[in-house]
N, C-alpha and C positions, 0 to 999 in steps of 0.2 A: 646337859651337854651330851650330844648323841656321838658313842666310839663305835668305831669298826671292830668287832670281837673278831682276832684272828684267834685259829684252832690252838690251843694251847700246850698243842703237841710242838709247833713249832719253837717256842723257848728251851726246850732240849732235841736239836735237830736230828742229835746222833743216838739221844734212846727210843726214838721214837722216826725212824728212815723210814717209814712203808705209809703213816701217815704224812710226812714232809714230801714222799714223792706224789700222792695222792692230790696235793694243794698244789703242787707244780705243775702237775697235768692239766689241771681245773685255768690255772693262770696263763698257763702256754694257749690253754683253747681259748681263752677271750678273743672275742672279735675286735676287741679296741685292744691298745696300746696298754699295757701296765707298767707303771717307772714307782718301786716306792723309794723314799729317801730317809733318812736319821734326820734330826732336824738340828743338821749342822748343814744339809742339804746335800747328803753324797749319798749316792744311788747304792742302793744294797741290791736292788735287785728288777730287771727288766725280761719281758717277755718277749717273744718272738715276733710280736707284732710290731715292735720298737724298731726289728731291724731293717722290714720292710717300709719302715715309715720315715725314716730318719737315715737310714744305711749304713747305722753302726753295726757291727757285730755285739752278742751279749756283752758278752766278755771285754769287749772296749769300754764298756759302760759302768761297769762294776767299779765304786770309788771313786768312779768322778761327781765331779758336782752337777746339778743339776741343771746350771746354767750352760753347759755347755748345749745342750738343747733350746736356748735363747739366743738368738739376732744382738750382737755385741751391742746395740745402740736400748736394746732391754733391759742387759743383764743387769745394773747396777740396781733400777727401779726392780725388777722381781726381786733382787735379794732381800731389799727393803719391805716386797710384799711379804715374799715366805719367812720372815723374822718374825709381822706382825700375826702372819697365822699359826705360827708355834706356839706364841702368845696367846692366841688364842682360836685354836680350834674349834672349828663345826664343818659338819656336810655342806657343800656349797659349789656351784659353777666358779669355775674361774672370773675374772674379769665380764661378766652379764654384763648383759649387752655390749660390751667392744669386741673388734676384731683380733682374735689372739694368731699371732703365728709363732711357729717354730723353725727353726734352724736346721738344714738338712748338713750330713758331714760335706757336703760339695759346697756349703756354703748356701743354697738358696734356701729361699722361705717356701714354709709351708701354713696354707689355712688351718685352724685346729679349733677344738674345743674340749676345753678339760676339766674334770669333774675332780672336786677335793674331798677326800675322809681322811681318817688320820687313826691309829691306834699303839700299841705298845709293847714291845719286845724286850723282856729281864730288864721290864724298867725304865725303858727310852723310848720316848717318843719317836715314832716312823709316821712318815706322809706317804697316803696313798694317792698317786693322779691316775685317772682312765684318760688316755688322748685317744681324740678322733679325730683322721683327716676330714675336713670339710670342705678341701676345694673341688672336688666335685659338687656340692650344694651350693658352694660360693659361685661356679661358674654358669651353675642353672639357672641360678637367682637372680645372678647377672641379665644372662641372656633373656630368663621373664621380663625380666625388669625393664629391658629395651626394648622386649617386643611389646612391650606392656605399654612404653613410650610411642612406640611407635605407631600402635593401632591406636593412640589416644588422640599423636597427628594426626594421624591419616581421618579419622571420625572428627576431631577437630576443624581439618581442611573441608570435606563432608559437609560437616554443618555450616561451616563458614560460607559455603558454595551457596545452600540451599536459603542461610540468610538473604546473602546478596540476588538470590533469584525470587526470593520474594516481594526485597523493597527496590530493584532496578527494576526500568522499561526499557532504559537505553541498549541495544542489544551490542554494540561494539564495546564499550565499557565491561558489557558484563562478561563477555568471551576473553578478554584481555585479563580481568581477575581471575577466568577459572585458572585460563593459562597458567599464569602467576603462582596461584595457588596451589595447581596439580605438579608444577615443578619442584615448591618444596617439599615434597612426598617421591614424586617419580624425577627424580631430577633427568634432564635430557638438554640437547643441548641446540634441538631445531622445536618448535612444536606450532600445531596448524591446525584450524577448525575448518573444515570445508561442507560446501551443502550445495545439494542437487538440481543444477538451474540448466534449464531445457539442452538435458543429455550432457551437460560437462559438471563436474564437480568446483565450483566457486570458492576462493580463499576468502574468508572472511574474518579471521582474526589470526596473527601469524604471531612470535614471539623466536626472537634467535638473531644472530649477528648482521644478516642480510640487509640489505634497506628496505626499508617500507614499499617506497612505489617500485621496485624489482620485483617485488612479487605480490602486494594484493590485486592485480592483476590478472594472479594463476589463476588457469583454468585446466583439469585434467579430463581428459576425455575419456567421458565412462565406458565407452564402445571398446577401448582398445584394453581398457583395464579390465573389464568381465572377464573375457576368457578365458584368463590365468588367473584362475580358479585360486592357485596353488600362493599365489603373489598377492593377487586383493579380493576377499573375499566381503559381500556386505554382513555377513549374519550371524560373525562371529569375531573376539578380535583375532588378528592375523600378526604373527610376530615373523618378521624377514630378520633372521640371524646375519646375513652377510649378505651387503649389496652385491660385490662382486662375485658371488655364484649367481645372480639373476638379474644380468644385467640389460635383459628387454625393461623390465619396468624404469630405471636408472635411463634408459635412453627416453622412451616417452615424456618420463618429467623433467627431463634435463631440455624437450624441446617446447613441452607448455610454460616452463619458466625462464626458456630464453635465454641459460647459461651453456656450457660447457659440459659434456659427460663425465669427463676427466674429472674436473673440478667437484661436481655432484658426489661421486666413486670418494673421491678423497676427503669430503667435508664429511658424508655422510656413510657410514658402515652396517649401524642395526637403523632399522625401522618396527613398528609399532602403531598396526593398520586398526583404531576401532569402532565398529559402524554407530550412527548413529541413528537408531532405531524409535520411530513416533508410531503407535497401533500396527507393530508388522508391517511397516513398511518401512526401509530403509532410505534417510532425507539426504544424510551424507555422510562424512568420518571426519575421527579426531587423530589426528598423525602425528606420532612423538620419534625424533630421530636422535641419532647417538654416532658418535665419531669414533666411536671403539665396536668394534662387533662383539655380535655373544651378549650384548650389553641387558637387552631390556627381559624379565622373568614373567613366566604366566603370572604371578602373583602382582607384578607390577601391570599387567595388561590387564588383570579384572578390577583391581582397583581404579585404574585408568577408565573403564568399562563405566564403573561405579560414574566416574566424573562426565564422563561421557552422556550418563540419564540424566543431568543436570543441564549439561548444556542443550538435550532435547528440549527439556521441562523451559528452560530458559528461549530458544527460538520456537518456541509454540507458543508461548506467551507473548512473545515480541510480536510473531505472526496475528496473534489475534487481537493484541494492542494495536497493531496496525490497521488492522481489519475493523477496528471499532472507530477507531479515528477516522479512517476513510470515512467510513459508512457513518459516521457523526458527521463529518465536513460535507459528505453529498448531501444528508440531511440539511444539512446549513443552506447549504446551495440549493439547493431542490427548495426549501423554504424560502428563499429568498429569488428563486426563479417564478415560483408562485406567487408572491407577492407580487413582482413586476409584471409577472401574466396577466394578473387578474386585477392591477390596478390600471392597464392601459384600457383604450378603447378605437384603440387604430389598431384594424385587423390586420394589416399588412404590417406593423408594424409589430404585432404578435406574431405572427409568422415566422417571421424573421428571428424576433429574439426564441421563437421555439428550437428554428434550424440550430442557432449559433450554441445553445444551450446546450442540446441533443451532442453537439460534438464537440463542447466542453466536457461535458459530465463522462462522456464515455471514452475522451482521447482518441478520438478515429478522426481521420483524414477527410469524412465527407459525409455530409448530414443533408438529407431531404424532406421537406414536409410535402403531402402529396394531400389534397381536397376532395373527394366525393363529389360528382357533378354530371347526374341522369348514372349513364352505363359505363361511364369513364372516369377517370382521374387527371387530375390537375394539379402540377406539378407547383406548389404556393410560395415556397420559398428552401434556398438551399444554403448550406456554408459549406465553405470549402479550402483549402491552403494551395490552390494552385487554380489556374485555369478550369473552365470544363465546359462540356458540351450541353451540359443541363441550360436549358433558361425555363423562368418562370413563364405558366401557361402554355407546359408542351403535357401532350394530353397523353391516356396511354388506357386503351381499353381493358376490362376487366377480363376479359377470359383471357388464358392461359396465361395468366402473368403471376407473379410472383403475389402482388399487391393487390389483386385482385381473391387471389385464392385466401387473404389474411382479413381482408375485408367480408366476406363471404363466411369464415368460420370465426371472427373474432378471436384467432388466435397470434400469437406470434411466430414469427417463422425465420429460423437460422439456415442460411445459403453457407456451407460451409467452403463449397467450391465454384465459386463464381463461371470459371472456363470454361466446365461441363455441363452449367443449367442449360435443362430447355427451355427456361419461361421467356415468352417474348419480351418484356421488358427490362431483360437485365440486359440486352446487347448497348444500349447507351453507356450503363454501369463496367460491364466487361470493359470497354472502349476505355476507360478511365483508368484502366488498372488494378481497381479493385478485386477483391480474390476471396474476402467472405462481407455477407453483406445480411443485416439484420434486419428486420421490417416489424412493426408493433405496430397493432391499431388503435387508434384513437377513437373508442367507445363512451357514447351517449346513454341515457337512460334506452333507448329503444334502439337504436343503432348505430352502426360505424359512421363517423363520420371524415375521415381521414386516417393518415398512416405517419408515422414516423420511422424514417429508416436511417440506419448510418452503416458505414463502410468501413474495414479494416482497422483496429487500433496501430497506436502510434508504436504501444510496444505491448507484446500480448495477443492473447486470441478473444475473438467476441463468446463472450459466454452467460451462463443463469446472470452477473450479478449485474451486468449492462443489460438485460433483459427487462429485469425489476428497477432500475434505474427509468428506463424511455416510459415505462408501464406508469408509473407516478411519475413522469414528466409528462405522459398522455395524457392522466386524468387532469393535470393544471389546468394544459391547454385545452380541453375540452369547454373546461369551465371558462375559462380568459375569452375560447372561441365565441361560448355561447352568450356569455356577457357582453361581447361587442357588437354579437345580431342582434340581441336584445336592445340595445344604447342605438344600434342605425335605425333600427326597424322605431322605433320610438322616438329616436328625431325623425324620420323620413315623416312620421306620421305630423307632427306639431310641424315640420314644415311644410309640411302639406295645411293643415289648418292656419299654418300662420297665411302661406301663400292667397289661401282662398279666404282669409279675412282681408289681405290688401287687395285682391280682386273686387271682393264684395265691396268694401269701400272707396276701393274706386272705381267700380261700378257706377254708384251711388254719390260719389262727389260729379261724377261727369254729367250722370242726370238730372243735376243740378246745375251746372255748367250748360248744359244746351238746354235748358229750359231761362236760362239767363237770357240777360241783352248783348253778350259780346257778341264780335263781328265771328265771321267762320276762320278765319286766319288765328287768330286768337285760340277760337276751340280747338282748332288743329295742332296748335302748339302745345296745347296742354293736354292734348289724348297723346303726343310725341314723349310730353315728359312723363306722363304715366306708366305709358307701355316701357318705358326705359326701366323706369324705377323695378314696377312690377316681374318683367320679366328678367330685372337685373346685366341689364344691356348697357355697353359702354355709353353708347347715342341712337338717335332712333332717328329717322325722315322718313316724312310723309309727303310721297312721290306724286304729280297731277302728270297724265298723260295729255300733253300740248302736239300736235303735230306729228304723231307718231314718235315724240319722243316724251322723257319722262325728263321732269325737271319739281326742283323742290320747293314746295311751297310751306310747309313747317317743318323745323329740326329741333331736337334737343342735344348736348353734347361734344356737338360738333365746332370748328373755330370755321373762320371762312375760307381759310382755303383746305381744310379738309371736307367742307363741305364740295367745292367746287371739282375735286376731286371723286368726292365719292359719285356726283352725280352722274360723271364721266363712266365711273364703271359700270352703274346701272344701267347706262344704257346700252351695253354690252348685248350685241344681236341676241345670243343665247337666252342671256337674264329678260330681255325683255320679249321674248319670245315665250318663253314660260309662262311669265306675268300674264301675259296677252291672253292666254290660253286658260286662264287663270285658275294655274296649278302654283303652288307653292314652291320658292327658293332657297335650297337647304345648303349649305354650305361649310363643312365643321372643322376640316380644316384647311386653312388656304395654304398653309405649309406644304402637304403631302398629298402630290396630285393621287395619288394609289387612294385615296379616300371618295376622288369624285373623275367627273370627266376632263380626260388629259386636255380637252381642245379649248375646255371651260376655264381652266385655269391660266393656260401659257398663254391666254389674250393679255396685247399688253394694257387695256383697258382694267381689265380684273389686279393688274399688278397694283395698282392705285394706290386698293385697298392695303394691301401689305407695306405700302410706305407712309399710311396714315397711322400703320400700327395696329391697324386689324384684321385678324385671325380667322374669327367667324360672323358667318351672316345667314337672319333667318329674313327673308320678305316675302308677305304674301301680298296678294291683288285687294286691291281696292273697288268694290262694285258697287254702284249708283244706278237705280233702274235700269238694272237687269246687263250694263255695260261697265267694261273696266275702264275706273275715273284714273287709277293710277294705281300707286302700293304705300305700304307700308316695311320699314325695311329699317331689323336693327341689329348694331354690329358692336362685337364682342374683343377685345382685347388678348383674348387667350382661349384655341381649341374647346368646342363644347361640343356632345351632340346633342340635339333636339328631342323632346318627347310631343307625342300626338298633343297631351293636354295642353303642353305651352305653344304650339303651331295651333291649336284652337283658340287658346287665348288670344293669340296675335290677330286672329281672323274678327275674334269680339272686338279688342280694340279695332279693327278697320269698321265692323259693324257699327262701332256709335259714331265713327266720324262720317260714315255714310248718310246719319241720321243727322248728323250737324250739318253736313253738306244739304241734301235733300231742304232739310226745315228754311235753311239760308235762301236757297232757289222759290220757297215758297212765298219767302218775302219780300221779293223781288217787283 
């Protein structure tokens, strides 16, 4: 058992004064408290630190007990304790690890910590305690201890942010948690995300008493908020202590959010401006407001700051979730605009779905596909959401025009200001109201072979990503284009060979037919049903010239009184005038006299034909040694024009019936 050896001078105090005042000195100078007691617990003796600690005087203390320095709700338990350490003593803290206090003469409590020894005076146990105030360390510990809490929230909310910003897309969701979340850290009692949409600053996620559709709505105008420098700054945060010293900004947002200044002034007293910053450029700010001025701390605005790189990190992500998505669905689209490009084989009907494409994909008001043809262009097909002056096949020569200069370099070319081009070919475009207008060419392995343009988006400016959109809608339709010359040019061909296989065999069935015994009336009905077939003619008659007139001695197609009709028209001065001449009768459409001669059609002889139901008419002359015997003359149900080869054809059919005629007369 380890004792406190006191000097042993002190058991005879009074033969030994000069050592006793030496240990007195030594005691008064302790920096802690010293109280020792008899271990009936009555204080023999206290130092000067006692008085400062406790606000007895020495001398108050001397014979009392020692509980008078205990909180009455202790005293009974210490007596209990200090019995049992009389009992048995050793060096030792008081009460380890619990909170001790002590009792001041005024009655309050004081934090402490008290260190036990114990030793012996003529025989009697004495207890030695050293007391320390501690509530200065109680108070610091404290205070760690909350800020210790507090930066665990605030890094808790932090991380929390940074979770939710890595498993959300949704970007309204996620602005609405940070909100949430940067409140139980910065509590405030308005707060706002706003971001940079062409020149005003945009509410996009709000949080505070107001309604929703009262203010996401807001817009604040960055114009009038720059210049006060001092009021919103982007590049730093901005703490406004009191709305009503700066009440210009208070007036602007009280008229972008369409309430009351008054009312603003009163709900709202600090603000807490902080930008929100993506690579040095400022997108927009997070704005925390407070109904008490003086309210919000730089310490709360850089944390705020902190929360604020989150919600950058979180709308660039949303941004480029967006951007991917777009740019996946145009994909889509664009895949499946190629597919129907290049599954069709009707080029007008490609055309078309290019226009409509061209100004879906890019949201503009007006899309035109323009064709290469010789020195000019051809206007192929257009979409549009309103009227316009555009029609398909208005032409539009290559110098100085817009589409000419794109065709020519194979580049694409942004009109940003439609009013002040000089290229001849936007004054159609201008006329429309158009005001930026794109043009891309539609490039072939060797050369251009058309343009794709469109006009003003619906919302936005035309820019790189509508560029690279029309540029792979070009190259579809190049392909869709040349796929369907390739499909005409290859049926033109087999119907050309099919054509000249029904020619050749019937050719070849006729000359077997006039090498027959049938009468000429007969042969002539059957060169009428050929020539129908072959040249795909509604009916055919084969005309004899009697008396200066022409009357019909075989027909195909015809009933009898559309024949008795059509022969009426035939002999139409004009028509048989030509014949006579024997020049060919062309006719393509009986509809629109602008196609042929006005005096040729308004006969009402020629009107016949249109109530018989026919459109067009090809006849050519009939000759029999070396004189016109009559014609041949067949008529169509619907607008065609004629080609040389099939007005020759028609000539060969009159050639074998000439020969049927002829060979008849021979057997006469």
């Amino acid at each position: 058992m380890e004792k406190l050896s006191i000097n042993p001078l002190l058991k005879n105090l009074k033969a030994h004064s000069n050592s006793d005042a030496q240990l007195k000195f030594v005691l008064q100078s302790m920096p802690v408290a010293i109280i020792i007691a008899d271990q009936d617990g009555l204080i023999t003796f206290a130092n000067k630190k006692c008085e400062s600690l406790f606000g007895y005087d020495q001398d108050e203390l001397i014979d009392e007990p020692v509980e008078l320095l205990v909180p009455n709700r202790l005293r009974s338990r210490h007596i209990s304790h200090r019995t049992d350490f009389t009992h048995d003593p050793y060096v030792r803290m008081m009460g380890s690890g619990m909170d001790l206090v002590g009792r001041h003469k005024d009655g309050s409590e004081i934090s402490i910590e008290v260190g036990l020894s114990f030793t012996e005076f003529d025989g009697r146990q004495q207890i030695i305690a050293s007391i320390t105030n501690i509530s200065i360390q109680q108070q610091t510990k404290a205070s760690l201890e909350q800020h210790v809490q507090t930066r665990t929230k605030q890094l808790s909310s932090l991380l929390q942010i940074s979770q939710n910003v890595a498993s959300t897309l949704d970007l309204e969701t996620l602005l609405n948690l940070t909100l949430d979340q940067l409140q139980t850290v910065v509590p405030f009692n308005e707060g706002a995300v706003f971001i940079q949409d062409n020149g005003d600053l945009r509410l996009l996620s709000y949080r505070g008493p107001r309604h929703q559709q009262d203010v996401l709505n807001l817009r604040l105008p960055v114009d009038k908020l720059k210049p006060n420098a001092d009021i919103f700054n982007f590049k730093r945060p901005v703490i406004i202590r009191d709305t009503h010293a700066n009440k210009t900004l208070a007036s602007i947002i009280s008229q972008a959010g369409n309430f009351t200044e008054d009312n603003l002034l009163e709900d709202i007293r600090s603000w807490a401006w902080i930008p929100l910053v993506a690579k040095k450029q400022t997108i927009g700010a997070l704005a925390l407001c407070h109904n008490k001025p003086d309210y919000f701390s730089q310490e709360q605005a850089q944390l705020a700051f902190a929360f604020a790189n989150q919600v950058v990190v979180a709308i660039e992500n949303a941004q480029l979730y967006s951007k991917i998505k777009q740019h996946s669905g145009q994909l889509e689209s664009m895949f499946l605009v190629h597919q129907a490009i290049t599954s069709r084989l009707d080029a007008e009907a490609i055309l078309q779905l290019i226009a409509d494409s061209a100004r879906r994909l890019t949201n503009t008001r007006l899309s035109v596909v323009y064709l290469v043809d010789g020195t000019e262009l051809r206007v192929a097909a257009f979409s549009t959401e309103s009227n316009t002056s555009l029609f398909v096949g208005q032409r539009i020569p290559f110098s100085q025009s817009a589409i000419g200069q794109v065709i020519q370099s194979g580049r694409p070319l942004l009109i940003k200001d439609v009013k002040n081009s000089t290229y001849v070919d936007i004054e159609p475009i201008r006329r429309l109201g158009i005001c930026c207008y794109l043009v891309v060419p539609m490039l072939s392995i060797f050369e251009s072979i058309g343009i794709i343009a469109v006009g003003d988006k619906q919302l936005g400016v035309l820019g790189p990503q509508d560029e690279e959109t029309l540029m792979m809608l070009a190259s579809g339709a190049v392909i869709g284009l040349e796929n369907a010359r390739l499909y005409y040019r290859e049926r033109e061909r087999r119907l050309e060979a099919e054509q000249r296989r029904r020619v050749a065999e019937s050719l070849r069935d006729m000359l077997t037919v006039l090498n027959s015994d049938r009468t000429v009336d007969e042969i002539l009905e059957y060169i009428a049903l050929q020539a129908s077939q072959v040249l795909d003619a509604r009916g055919s008659v084969v005309f004899r010239l009697q008396n200066e007139a022409f009357a019909i001695q075989a027909s195909y197609g015809l009933s009898a009184n559309n024949a008795h009709k059509t022969n009426e028209a035939m002999n139409q001065q004009i028509i048989r005038h030509t014949l006579l001449t024997r020049q060919p009768v062309v006719l393509t459409n009986l509809n629109d006299p602008t196609n042929d001669s006005d005096d040729l059609l308004s006969n009402e002889k020629l009107q016949l034909l249109l109530v018989n139901g026919f459109r067009a008419v090809l006849a050519v002359p009939l000759i029999v040694k070396e004189e016109v015997y009559g014609s041949l003359a067949l008529y169509y149900n619907e607008p065609r024009d004629f080609s040389t080869d099939e007005i020759d054809l028609a000539i060969t059919f009159c050639d074998q019936a000439a020969l049927a005629i002829e060979n008849a007369r021979l057997q006469i």
